[in-house]
Each structure stands twice: as C-alpha cells, then as structure tokens.
C-alpha positions as CSV (number, residue, x, y, z in Angstrom):
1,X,53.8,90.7,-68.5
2,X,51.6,88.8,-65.8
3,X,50.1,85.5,-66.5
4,X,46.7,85.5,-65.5
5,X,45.9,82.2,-63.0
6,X,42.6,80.5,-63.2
7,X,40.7,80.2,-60.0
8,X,40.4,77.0,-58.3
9,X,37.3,74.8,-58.0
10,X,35.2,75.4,-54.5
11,X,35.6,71.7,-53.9
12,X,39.2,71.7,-54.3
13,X,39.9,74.8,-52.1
14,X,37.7,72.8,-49.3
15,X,38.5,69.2,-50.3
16,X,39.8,69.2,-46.4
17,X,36.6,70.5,-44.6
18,X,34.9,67.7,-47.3
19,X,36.9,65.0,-45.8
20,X,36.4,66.1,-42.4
21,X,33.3,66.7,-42.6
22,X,32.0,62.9,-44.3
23,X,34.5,61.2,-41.6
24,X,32.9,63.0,-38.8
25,X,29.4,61.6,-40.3
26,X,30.3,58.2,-40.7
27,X,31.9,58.1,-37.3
28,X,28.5,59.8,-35.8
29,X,26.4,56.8,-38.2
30,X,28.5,53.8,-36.6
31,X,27.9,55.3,-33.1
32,X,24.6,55.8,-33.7
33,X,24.4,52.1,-35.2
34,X,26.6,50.3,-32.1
35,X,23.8,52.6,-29.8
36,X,20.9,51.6,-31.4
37,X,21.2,48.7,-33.2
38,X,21.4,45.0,-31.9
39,X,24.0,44.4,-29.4
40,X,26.5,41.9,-30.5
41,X,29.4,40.1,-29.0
42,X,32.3,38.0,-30.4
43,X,32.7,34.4,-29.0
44,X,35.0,31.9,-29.7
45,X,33.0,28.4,-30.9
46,X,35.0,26.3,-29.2
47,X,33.9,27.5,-26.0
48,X,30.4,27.0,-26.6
49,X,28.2,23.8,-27.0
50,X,26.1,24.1,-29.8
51,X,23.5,21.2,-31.2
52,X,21.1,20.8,-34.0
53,X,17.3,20.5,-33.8
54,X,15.7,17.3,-35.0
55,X,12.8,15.5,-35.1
56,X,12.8,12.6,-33.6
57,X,11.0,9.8,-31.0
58,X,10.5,11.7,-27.5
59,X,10.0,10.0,-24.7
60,X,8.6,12.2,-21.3
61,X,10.2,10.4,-18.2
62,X,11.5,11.2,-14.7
63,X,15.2,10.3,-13.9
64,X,15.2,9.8,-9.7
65,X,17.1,7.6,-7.0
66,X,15.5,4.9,-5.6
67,X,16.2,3.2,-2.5
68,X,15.8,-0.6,-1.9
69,X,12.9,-1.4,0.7
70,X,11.9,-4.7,1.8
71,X,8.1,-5.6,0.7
72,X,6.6,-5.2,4.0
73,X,7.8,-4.6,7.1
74,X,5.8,-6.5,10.1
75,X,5.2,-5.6,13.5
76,X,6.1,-7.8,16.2
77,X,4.0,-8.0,19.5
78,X,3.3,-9.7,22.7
79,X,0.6,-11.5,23.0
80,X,0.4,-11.6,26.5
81,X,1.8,-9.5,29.5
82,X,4.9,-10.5,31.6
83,X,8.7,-10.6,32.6
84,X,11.2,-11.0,29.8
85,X,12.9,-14.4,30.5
86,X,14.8,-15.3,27.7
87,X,16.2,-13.4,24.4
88,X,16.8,-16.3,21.8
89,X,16.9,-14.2,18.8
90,X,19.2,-10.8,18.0
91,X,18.7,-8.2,15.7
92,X,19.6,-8.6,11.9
93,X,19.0,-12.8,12.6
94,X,17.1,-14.4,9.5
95,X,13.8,-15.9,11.3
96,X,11.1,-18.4,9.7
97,X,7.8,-18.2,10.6
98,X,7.4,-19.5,14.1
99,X,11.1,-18.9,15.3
100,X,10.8,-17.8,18.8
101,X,12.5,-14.2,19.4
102,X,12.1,-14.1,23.0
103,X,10.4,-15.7,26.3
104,X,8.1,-14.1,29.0
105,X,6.9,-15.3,32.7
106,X,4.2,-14.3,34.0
107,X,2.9,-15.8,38.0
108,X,-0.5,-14.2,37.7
109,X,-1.3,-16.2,34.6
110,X,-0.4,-19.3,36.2
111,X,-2.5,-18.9,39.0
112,X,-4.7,-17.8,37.1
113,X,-4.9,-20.9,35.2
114,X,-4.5,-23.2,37.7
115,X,-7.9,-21.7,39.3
116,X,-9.7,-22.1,35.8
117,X,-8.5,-25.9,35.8
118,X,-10.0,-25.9,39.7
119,X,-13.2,-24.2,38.5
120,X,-13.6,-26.6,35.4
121,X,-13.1,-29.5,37.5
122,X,-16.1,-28.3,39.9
123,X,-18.5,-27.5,37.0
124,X,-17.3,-30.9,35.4
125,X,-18.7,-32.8,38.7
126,X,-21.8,-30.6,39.1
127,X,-22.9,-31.2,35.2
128,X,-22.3,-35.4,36.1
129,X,-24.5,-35.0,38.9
130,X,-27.4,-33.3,36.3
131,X,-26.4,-36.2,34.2
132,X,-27.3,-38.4,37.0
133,X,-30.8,-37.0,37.6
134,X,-31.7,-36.4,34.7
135,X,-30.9,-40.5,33.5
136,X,-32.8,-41.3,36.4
137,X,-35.4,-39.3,35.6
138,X,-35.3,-40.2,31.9
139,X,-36.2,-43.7,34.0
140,X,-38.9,-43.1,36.4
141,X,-40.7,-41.2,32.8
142,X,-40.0,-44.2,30.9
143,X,-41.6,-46.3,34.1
144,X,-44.6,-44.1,34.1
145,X,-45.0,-43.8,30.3
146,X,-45.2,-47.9,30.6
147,X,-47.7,-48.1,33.6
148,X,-49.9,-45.3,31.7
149,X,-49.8,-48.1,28.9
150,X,-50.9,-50.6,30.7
151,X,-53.6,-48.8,32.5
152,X,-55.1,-47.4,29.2
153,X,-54.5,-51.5,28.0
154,X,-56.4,-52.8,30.9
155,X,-59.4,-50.3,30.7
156,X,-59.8,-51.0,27.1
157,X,-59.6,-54.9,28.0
158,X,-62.3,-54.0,30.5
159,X,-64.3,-52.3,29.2
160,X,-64.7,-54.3,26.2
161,X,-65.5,-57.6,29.1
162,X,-68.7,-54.9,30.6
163,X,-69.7,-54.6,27.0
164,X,-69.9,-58.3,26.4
165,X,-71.5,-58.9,30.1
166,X,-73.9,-56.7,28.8
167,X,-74.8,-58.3,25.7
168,X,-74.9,-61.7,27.3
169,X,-77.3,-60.2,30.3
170,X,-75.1,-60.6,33.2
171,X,-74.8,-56.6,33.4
172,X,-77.6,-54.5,33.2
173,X,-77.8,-51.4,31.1
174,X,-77.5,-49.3,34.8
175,X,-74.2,-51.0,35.7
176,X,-73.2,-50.7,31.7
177,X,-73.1,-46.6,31.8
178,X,-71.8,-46.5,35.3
179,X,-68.8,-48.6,33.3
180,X,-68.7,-46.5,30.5
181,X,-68.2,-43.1,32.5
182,X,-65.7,-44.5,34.9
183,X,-64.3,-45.8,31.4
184,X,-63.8,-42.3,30.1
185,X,-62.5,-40.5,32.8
186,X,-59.9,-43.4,33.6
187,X,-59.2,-43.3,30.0
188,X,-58.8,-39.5,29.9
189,X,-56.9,-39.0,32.6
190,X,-54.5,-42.0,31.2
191,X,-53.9,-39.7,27.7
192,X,-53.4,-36.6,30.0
193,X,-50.8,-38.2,31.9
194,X,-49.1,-39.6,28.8
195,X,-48.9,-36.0,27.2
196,X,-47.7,-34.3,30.7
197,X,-44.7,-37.7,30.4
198,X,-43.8,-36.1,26.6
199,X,-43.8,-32.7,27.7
200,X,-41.4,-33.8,30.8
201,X,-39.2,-35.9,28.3
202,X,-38.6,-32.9,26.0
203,X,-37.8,-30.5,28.9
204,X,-35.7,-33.6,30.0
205,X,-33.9,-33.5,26.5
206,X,-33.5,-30.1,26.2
207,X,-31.7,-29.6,29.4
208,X,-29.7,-32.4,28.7
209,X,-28.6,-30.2,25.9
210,X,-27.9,-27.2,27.7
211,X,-26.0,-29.3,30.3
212,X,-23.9,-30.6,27.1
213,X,-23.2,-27.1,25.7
214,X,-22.3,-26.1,29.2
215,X,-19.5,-28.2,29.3
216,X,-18.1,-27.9,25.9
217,X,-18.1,-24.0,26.6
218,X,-16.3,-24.7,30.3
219,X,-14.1,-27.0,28.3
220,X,-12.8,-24.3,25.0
221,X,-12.7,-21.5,28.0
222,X,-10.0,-23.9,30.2
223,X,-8.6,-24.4,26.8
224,X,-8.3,-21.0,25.7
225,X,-6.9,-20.3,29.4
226,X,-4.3,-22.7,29.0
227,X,-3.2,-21.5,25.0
228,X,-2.3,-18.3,27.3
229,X,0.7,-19.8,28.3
230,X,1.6,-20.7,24.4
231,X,1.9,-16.7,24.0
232,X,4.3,-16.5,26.3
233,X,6.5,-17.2,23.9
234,X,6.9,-14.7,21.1
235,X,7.5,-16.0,17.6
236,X,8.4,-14.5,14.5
237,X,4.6,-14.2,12.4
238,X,6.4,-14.0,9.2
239,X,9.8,-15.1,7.7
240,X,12.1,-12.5,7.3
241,X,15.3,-10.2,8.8
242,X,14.2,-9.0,12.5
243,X,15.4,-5.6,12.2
244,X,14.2,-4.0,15.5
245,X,13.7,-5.5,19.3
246,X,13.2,-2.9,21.9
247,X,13.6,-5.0,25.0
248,X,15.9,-6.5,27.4
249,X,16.3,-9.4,30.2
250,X,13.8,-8.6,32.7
251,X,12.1,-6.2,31.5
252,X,7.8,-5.7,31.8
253,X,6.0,-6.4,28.4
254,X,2.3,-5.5,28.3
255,X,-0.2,-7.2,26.3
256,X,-0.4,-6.1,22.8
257,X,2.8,-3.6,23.0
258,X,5.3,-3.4,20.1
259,X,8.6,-5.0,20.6
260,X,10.1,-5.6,17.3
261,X,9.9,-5.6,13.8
262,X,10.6,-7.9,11.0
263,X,11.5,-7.4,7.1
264,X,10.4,-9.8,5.0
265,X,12.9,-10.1,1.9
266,X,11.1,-12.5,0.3
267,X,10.7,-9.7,-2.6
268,X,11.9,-6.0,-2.3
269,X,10.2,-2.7,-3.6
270,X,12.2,0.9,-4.4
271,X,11.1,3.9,-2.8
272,X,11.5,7.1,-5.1
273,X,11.0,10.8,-3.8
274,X,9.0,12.9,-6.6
275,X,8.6,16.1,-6.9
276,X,5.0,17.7,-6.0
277,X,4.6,19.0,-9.8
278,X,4.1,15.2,-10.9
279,X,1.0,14.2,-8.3
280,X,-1.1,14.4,-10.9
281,X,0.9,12.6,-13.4
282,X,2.1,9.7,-11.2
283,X,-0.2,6.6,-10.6
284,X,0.0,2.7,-10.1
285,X,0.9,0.8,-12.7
286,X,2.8,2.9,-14.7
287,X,5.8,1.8,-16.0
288,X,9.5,2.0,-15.2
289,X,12.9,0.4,-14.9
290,X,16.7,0.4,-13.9
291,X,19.5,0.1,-15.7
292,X,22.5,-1.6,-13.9
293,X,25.5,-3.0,-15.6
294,X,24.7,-2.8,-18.9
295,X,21.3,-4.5,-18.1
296,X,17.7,-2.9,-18.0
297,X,15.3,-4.3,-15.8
298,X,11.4,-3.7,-15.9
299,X,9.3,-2.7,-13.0
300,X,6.0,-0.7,-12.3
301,X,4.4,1.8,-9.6
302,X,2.5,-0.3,-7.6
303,X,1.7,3.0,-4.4
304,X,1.7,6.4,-4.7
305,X,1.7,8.0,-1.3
306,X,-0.5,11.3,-2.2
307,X,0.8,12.9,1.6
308,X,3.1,15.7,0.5
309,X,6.2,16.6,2.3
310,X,8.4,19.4,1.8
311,X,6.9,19.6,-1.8
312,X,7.6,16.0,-2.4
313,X,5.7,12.9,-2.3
314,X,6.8,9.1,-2.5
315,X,6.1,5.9,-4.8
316,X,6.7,2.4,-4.4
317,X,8.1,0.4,-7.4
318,X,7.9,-3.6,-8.1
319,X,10.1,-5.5,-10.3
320,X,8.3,-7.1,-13.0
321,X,10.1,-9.7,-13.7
322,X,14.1,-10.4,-12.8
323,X,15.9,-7.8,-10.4
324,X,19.9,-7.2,-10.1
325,X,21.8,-9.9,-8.5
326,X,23.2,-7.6,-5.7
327,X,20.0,-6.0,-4.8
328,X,20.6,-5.5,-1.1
329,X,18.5,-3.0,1.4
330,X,19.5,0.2,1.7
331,X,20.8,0.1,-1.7
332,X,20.3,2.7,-4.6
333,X,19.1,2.9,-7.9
334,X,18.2,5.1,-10.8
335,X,14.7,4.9,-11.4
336,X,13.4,5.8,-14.8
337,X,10.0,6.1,-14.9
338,X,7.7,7.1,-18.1
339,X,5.1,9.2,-18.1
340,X,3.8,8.5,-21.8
341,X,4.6,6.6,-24.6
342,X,6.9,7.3,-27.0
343,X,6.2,10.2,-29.9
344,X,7.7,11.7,-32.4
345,X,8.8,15.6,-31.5
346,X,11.1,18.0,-32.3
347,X,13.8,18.3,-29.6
348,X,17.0,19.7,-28.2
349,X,19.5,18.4,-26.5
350,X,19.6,19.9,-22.6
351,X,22.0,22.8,-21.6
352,X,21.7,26.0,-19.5
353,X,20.2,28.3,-22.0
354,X,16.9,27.0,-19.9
355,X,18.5,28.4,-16.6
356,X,19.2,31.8,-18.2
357,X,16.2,32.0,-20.5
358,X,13.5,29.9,-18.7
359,X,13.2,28.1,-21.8
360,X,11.2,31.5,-23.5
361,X,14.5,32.0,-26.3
362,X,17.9,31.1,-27.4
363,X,20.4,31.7,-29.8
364,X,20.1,30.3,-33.1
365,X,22.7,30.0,-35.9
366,X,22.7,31.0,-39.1
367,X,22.7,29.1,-42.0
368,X,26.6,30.3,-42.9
369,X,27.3,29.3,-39.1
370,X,29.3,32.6,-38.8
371,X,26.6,34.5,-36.4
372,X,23.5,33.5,-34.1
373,X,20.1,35.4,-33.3
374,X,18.3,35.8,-30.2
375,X,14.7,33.9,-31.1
376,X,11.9,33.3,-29.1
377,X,11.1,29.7,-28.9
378,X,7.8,27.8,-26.5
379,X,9.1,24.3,-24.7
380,X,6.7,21.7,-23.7
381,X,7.5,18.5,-22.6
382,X,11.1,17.7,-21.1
383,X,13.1,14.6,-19.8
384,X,16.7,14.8,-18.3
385,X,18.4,14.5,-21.8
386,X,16.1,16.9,-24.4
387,X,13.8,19.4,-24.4
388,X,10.3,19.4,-26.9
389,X,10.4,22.3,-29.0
390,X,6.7,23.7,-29.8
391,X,7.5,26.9,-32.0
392,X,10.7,29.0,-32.9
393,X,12.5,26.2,-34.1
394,X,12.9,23.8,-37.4
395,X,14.3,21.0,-38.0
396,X,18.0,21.4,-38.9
397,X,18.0,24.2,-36.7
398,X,21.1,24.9,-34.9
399,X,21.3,26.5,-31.3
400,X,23.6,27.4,-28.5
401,X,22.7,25.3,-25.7
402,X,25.8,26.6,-23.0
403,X,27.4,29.5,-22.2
404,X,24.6,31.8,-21.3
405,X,25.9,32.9,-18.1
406,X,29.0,35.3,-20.4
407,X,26.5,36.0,-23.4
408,X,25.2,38.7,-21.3
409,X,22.3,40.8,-22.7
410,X,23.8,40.6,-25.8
411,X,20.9,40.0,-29.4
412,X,23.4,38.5,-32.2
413,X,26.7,36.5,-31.3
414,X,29.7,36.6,-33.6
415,X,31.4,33.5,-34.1
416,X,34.9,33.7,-35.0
C-alpha cells in the first residue's frame, strides 16, 4: 500500500533562492552605502597629532628675525677740496669725536689765503688813514664849534655895551638899530654855522661807524679764510666705528663729497622685515621683545618704513631698558612683537590642517575618541603657536591638527 507524502512548504523548497536572494540585497545595500554614504578611512592614532580646544588667554603677535643695526649711521665729508695727504685712520677703527681720519693739501687755498691776508692788510691801512681824517676833522669841528662860541659870546657882550651906550647917550637911537641888525644877522649866521658843525659831527660819527664795521667784516672774512685750512683735515663728527672710507693716498676730494661713513654704537636698534599684510597693524611705539638665554628683554617700534618692497616693509626696534650682553652688529634675533593685548579666546594649537583646509574645516573627534568628523570651523586671529577659533568648535573639543596631506578627500576617520 503507498504511503501518501505531504507536500513541502514553498519556503522550504526555495529556502536557497531565499538565501541568495537576501545576500545579493545586502551586498547591493553595503555597495550602495560605501557609494553614497560618507567616505571613511582607517588611521592609526599614533601617526597623527591630535589636541584639545580650550579657552584660554590669546595673545596676537608676529614671530620675525631681527638684525642688530647701529642707531645711526653718519656720513663723513670733506669740507674742503684737495689732494689726499695723509690716511691716519682705517676702516673698523673706534673714533671719538674730532679724531682725524685723513689729511688733504690743497696749493690754491693757500694762495688763496695768503692774497686775503695781503688784501686785509691794504684795507687795514686805508681804514687808518679814514681814521686819520676823520680825528682831524673831529678837530678842526671841535675848533670851529668853539670859535662860533665865542663869536655868538662876543656879539651878545656887544651888543649888550650899544645898549648901555644908548641909555647913557653916548649912542644915538640911529647908531642903536644899525647895531641891532648887524646884531641879528652876526647872531644868525653864528646858530647856522653851529647846526651845519652838528650835522658834520654826526656824518662824522656815522662814518666812523661804517669804517669800524668795515674792518670787523674784513677781519671775520680773513678769518673765515684762514678756518679753511682747519678743514683740511677731516675728523670724525661723531664717536663711533668708521665703517666705510672710499679713498686713497693721493687721490682728488671735492668739497662736500662723501668719503666715509661712521656707526655710532653708542646704542643699537633691530631691523625686522614684515610682511605687507601687517602695514596697517604696525606703528611706533608698540611693543615687543627678545628672548635670549632664558632672559626676555623689552623693547618698542620706534620707525616703520611704509616703502614696500617685494611685499615687505621694515621697522626699527629700541631696547627699553637692558639689552643682551653679546649684542654685536650684524647679529640676529627673534623679535616678538604684539599686536594687542592679551584676551581670553578659544584656541588650537598650530598644525597643517590650515595648509590643506585654509583654516575653513577640520577633523573633529568624537566624544568615545574612536572616529572624527569633517566640520566646518571660521579662524580669526593667529600667532605662530595657536590659532583663534570663532565657530565650529567648543571647548573640550578635540581635533586633528597633522596629517592632512594622507587623509585625502576622506568625511569621517576611523581610529583604530
């Protein structure tokens, strides 16, 4: 007898195409996933320099090199024209002020000196002669002034004996007038000749004066003449180092030409390049310093040079108070300068994630550490240690700072 056998489930008699069929959809879901879902990559930690964002007292500065400069630098330069002679001082010698560096001759100056002295001379005599006439004149004044006196005396005297003549008869009143007219005009013509006698003695006076200022001048010009040959020697104007002499034995100087230069080391200055991007930021006074040894010393901008070269620009720097023992020209530094004060920010430590991002995201961790996230983040300020975070970031955050350059285009990281 057959035994009648019970049909199998549709499931079970396809259980394989079932299988097949779910693993083939899974497979085609991960694809589509790994396609079109963030990219990720697994990194190893340790290869990676990660920090933690916090908040904390920022301080904007520039980090540069600075080289020592003397304080000034001064021109040396001939006075007068001529011949070197004589080199007395080298280059690199430490002068004081009115060291001499080198002498000059010069023939035509002598002569020309000896035919002031010959010329002043001359004018001397003639100006003694004035002297002479004028005295004498000054006399034969005085003489007539006197006689003039004693006319105007004698008229008075006589007129005043007609008068009394008259009173006592001896005179009629005819001879009386005749007296008294003669009297007047004698009298008048006395007073006219004493005022022409002042106005001579004031002329007189006056080119007495201008004889006396002639000389002094002829006197401070054959001075002046002869100072000429004090220039022949050139002297250091300033103490200092004479860096530069451009001339040798027998060579032609002309008046007023450069031949040297002189650093003075009483007090030095540092010279710092800056970018162009900080004109605007950089002005005198602010304040800076260098740290050498251990040691920080203060100092402040005290010139900004707004020419701009090759994008740049240069400052000048002044201690404030002490400056390194071995400060030497030529010498550099590192020049910290601030560009505000102090404020509290939140900040990140430096690292190439700016090079690769230009500071617009980064890679931040999660809270478990065990992946990061691509997030968008602004930057604002910066100094050579930390960037200022504006947005995208909290404090306690933690972010990738290095590495960028084999993260590729990748959106979450894997840490392993």
């Amino acid at each position: 007898m057959d035994i009648q056998l019970k049909k199998k489930p549709w499931y079970i008699r396809y259980i394989s195409y079932i299988i097949a069929g779910v693993a083939f959809a899974a497979i085609t879901v991960y694809v589509c996933i790994l396609a079109f879902g963030p990219k990720r990559l697994s990194i190893d930690p340790e290869d990676f320099r990660t920090a933690e964002a916090r908040e904390t007292p920022f301080l904007e500065y520039l980090d540069v090199e600075g080289i020592v400069q003397p304080i000034r630098t001064i021109q040396v330069n001939a006075l007068e024209s001529g011949f070197v002679e004589r080199i007395v001082a080298e280059e690199g010698n430490m002068l004081e002020a009115g060291d001499t560096i080198l002498v000059l001759t010069n023939i035509d100056l002598l002569h020309a000196i000896e035919d002031e002295q010959a010329e002043w001379q001359n004018q001397q005599r003639n100006y003694r002669e004035q002297e002479i006439e004028m005295e004498q004149k000054s006399i034969t004044l005085r003489q007539q002034a006197l006689d003039a006196e004693h006319q105007i005396s004698s008229l008075d005297k006589s007129m005043q004996q007609s008068r009394e003549e008259y009173r006592m008869g001896i005179k009629s009143k005819a001879e009386l007038e005749v007296a008294e007219e003669d009297y007047e005009y004698q009298h008048k013509r006395a007073r006219l000749q004493m005022e022409s006698l002042r106005h001579d003695s004031v002329a007189t006076g006056l080119k007495r004066e201008m004889v006396r200022a002639n000389r002094e001048a002829s006197t401070k010009k054959l001075t002046r003449t002869a100072d000429r040959t004090a220039n022949l020697i050139v002297r250091a104007p300033v103490a200092g180092q004479l860096s530069f002499l451009n001339v040798t034995l027998g060579q032609q100087v002309g008046a007023g030409s450069g031949i040297g230069e002189i650093k003075v080391m009483s007090e030095y200055k540092i010279r710092v390049t800056l970018p162009e991007y900080y004109i605007d930021r950089i002005v005198a006074g602010l304040p800076a310093s260098v740290k050498y040894q251990d040691s920080k010393f203060p100092m402040k901008i005290s010139k900004v040079v707004p020419e701009i070269k090759d994008r740049n620009f240069t400052s000048d720097l002044l201690f404030s108070d002490e400056k390194p023992s071995n400060i030497r020209l030529g010498k550099s530094y590192r020049v910290q300068i601030e560009l505000a004060s102090p404020e509290r920010a939140l900040v990140i430590p430096r690292g190439d994630f700016y090079q690769a991002t230009s500071g617009r995201w980064i890679f931040r961790l999660s809270p478990d550490g065990r992946k990061a996230i691509k997030t968008e983040i602004e930057i604002g300020r910066q100094n050579p240690q930390q960037y200022e975070i504006v947005s995208g970031l909290h404090p306690g955050d933690k972010v990738i700072l290095t590495g960028y350059d084999r993260l590729g285009d990748s959106e979450e990281i894997l840490l392993n």
